[in-house]
C-alpha positions in Angstrom: 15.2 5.5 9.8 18.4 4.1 12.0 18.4 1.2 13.9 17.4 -2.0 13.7 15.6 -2.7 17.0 12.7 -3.9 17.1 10.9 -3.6 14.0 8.4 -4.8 13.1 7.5 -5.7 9.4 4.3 -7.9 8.1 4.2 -9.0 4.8 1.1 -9.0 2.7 0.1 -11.9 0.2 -3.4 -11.3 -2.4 -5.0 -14.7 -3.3 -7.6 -15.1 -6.0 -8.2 -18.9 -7.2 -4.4 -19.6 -6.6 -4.0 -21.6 -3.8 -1.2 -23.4 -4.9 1.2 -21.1 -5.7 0.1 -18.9 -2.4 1.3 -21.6 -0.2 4.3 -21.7 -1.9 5.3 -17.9 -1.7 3.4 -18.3 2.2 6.1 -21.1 2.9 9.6 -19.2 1.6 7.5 -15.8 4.1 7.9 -17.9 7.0 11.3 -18.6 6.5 12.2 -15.4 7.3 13.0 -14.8 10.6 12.9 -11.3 10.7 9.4 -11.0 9.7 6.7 -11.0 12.0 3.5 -12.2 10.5 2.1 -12.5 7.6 -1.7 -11.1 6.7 -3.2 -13.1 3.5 -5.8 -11.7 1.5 -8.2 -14.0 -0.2 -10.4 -12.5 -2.5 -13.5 -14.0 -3.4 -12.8 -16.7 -0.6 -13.6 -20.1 -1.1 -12.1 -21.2 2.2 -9.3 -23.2 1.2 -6.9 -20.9 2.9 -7.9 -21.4 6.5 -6.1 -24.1 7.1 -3.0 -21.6 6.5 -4.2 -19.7 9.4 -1.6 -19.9 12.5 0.1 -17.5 15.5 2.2 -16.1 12.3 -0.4 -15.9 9.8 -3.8 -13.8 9.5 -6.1 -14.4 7.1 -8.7 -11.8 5.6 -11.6 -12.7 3.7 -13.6 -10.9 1.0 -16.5 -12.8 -1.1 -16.2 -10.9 -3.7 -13.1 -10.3 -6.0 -12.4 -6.5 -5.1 -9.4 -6.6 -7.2 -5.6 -5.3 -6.6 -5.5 -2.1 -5.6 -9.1 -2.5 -2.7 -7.5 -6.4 -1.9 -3.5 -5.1 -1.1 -5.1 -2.1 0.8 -7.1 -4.4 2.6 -4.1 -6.0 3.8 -2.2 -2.9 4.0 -4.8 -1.6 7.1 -4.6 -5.1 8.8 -0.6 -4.9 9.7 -0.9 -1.4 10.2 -3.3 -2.3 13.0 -1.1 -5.0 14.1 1.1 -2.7 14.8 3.9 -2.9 11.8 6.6 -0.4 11.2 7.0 -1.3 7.7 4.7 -3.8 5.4 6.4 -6.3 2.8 3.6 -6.3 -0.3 4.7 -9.3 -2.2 2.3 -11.2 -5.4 1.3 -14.7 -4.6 3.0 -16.3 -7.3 6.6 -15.1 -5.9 8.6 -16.4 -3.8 11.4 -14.3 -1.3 15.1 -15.8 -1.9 17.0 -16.0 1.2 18.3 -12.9 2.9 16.5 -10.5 0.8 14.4 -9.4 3.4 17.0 -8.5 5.9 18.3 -6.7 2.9 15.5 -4.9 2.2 15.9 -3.9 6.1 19.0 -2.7 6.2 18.8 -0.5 2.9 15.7 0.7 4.8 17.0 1.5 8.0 20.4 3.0 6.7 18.3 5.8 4.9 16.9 8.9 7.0 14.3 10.2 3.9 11.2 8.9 3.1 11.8 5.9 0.6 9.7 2.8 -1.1 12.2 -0.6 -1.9 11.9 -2.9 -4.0 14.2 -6.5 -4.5 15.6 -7.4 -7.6 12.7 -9.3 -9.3 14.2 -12.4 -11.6 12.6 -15.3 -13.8 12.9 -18.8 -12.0 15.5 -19.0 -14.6 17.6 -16.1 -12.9 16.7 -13.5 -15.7 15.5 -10.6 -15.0 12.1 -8.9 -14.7 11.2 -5.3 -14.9 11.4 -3.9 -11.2 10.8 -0.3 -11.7 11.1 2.2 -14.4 10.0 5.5 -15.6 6.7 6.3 -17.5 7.1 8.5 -20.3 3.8 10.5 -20.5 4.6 11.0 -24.5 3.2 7.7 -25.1 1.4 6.3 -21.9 4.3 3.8 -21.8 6.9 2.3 -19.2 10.7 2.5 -19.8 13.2 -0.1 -18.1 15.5 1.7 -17.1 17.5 -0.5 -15.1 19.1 0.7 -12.0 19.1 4.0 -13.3 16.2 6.6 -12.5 12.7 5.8 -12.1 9.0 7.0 -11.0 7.5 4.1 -10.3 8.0 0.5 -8.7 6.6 -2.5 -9.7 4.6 -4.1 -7.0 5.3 -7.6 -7.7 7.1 -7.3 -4.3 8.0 -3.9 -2.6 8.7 -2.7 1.1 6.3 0.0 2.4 7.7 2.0 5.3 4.9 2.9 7.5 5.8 6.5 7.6 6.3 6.5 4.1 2.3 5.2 3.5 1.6 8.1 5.7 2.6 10.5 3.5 1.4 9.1 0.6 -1.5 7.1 1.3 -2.8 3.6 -0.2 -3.0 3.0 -3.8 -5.9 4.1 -5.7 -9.3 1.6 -5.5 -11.1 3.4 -8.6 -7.8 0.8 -10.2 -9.2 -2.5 -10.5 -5.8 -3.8 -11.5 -2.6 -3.0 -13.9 -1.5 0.7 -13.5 -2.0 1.4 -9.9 2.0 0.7 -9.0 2.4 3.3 -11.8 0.3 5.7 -10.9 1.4 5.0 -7.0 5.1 5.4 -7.8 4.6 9.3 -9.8 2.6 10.5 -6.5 5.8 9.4 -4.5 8.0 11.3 -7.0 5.6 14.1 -6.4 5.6 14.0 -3.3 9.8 14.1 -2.9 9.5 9.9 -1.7 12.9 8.1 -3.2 12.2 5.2 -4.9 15.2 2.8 -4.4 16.0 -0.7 -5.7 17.8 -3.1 -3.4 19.7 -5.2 -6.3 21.3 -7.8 -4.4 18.1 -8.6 -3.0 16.5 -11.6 -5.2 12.2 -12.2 -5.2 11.7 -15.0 -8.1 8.1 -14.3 -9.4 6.1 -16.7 -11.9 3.2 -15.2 -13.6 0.0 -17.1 -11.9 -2.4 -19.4 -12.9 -5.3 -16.8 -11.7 -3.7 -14.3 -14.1 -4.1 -16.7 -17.1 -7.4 -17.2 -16.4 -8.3 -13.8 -16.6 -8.1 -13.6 -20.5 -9.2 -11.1 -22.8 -9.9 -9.6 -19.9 -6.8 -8.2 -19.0 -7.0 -6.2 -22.5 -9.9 -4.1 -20.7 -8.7 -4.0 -17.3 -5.2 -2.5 -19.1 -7.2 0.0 -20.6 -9.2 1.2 -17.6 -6.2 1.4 -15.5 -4.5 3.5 -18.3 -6.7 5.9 -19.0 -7.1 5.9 -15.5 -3.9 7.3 -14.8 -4.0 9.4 -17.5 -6.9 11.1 -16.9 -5.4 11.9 -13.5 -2.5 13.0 -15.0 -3.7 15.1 -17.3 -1.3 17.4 -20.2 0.8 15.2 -22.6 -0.3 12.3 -21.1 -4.1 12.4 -21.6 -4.2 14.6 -25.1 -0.8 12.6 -26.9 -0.1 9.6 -24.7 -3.5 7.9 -24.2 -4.7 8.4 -27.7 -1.8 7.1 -29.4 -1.0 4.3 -27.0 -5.1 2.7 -27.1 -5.5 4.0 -30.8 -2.4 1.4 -31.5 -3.6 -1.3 -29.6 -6.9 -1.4 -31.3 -5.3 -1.3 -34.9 -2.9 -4.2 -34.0 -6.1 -6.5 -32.6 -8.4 -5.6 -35.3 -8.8 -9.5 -35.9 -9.9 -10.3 -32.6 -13.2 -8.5 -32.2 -13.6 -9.8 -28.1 -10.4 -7.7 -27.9 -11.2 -4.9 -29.6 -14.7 -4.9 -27.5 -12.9 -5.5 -24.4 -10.6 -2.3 -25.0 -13.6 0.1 -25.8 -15.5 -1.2 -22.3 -12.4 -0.8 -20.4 -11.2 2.9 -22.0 -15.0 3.6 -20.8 -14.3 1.8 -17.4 -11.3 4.1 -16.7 -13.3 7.1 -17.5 -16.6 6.2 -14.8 -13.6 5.4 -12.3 -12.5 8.8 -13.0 -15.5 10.4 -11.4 -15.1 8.0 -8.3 -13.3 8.9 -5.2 -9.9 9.0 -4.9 -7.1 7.4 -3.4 -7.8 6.4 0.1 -5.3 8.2 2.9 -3.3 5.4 5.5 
């Protein structure tokens, strides 16, 4: 893409039972001048983030918590039909430092191929976060690899080309959550998409209060999305990978039996998902 004229780019923002820390990351959005709106996504809606809703800010409700991958593509179709040239995913409990969106742009716009960014993802401390890296099939596992090369981008914030979601798609609904960046970030390296990091672009992001809540659960929803993306995979990764990395975590949380339980029902989880449809197209 060349050029900066014109474009349009809506950001998208997934609530659930975080209202808080959603109007603070909705707040730093609309101090951005060169986005145009922003669509919220409240899953399981309680209500409380109508009062949000203004000439800059849609709001989409779902009763029911449909999770990350079926929430952010929710989102996703609502700026495409506002008409946006490239959407800005970014987790509720981050907030955008200045600048780094028209950073994001101009990365964007000074590269002709197809391309996902991301911002440099820090601690409110300034240290770093994992952005990106490279999954290593060998072990099911995620490498850090720093600036170096990588498969996959973390979607704790990411810019998503509209041409670029054309010719991959959305991400995968059969993921509840955890794994569906992953698995989104190895179809784009299949597909020839260049993954590209914007380092001097700066998102801070706090783990959220919804997140804590979840509990042992996030042992299970781990383990569905893993063998999830294993299973479509396939090779090393299913027969070595899979095996070794959910035969480990069961031997390490042998003295939690809720945990153990909760790895079992989500390796099972992952494998119904399996059989479901696949990833929606834009």
């Amino acid at each position: 893409m060349t050029g900066r004229q014109q474009i349009k780019v809506i950001a998208v923002v997934l609530n659930w039972r975080d209202t808080d820390a959603t109007m603070q990351c909705l707040d730093s959005l609309l101090r951005e001048k060169l986005l145009a709106s922003v669509v919220l996504v409240d899953n399981e809606s309680s209500g409380e983030l109508r009062s949000a809703v203004s000439d800059r800010v849609q709001l989409v409700e779902n009763p029911e918590n449909l999770g990350f991958a079926k929430g952010v593509n929710s989102g996703i179709h609502k700026a495409m039909t506002l008409g946006a040239d490239a959407v800005f995913v970014i987790n509720n409990d981050a907030t955008v430092r200045e600048g780094a969106l028209e950073k994001l742009i101009k990365a964007w716009v000074s590269t002709e191929e197809p391309v996902l960014l991301a911002p440099r993802v820090v601690n409110l401390d300034g240290t770093d976060q994992s952005t990106g890296g490279y999954f290593r099939a060998v072990d099911a596992s995620t490498r850090d690899l720093g600036n170096k090369y990588v498969n996959y981008l973390t979607w704790a914030c990411v810019l998503l080309p509209v041409a670029t979601i054309k010719i991959l798609g959305l991400l995968d609904e059969r993921f509840f959550m955890y794994w569906e960046d992953v698995d989104y970030g190895l179809r784009a390296s299949k597909a020839g998409v260049r993954m590209r990091l914007v380092d001097d672009a700066h998102v801070e992001h706090e783990r959220s209060k919804s997140h804590s809540r979840a509990g042992a659960k996030i042992e299970g929803y781990s383990a569905a999305g893993l063998t999830l993306l294993c299973l479509k995979r396939g090779g090393v990764a299913l027969f070595v990978g899979l095996p070794y990395r959910l035969i480990g975590r069961l031997l390490t949380r042998l003295g939690s039996p809720g945990r153990v339980r909760s790895i079992a029902r989500g390796f099972l989880a992952g494998c119904r998902a399996f059989r479901g449809k696949a990833a929606p197209s834009a």
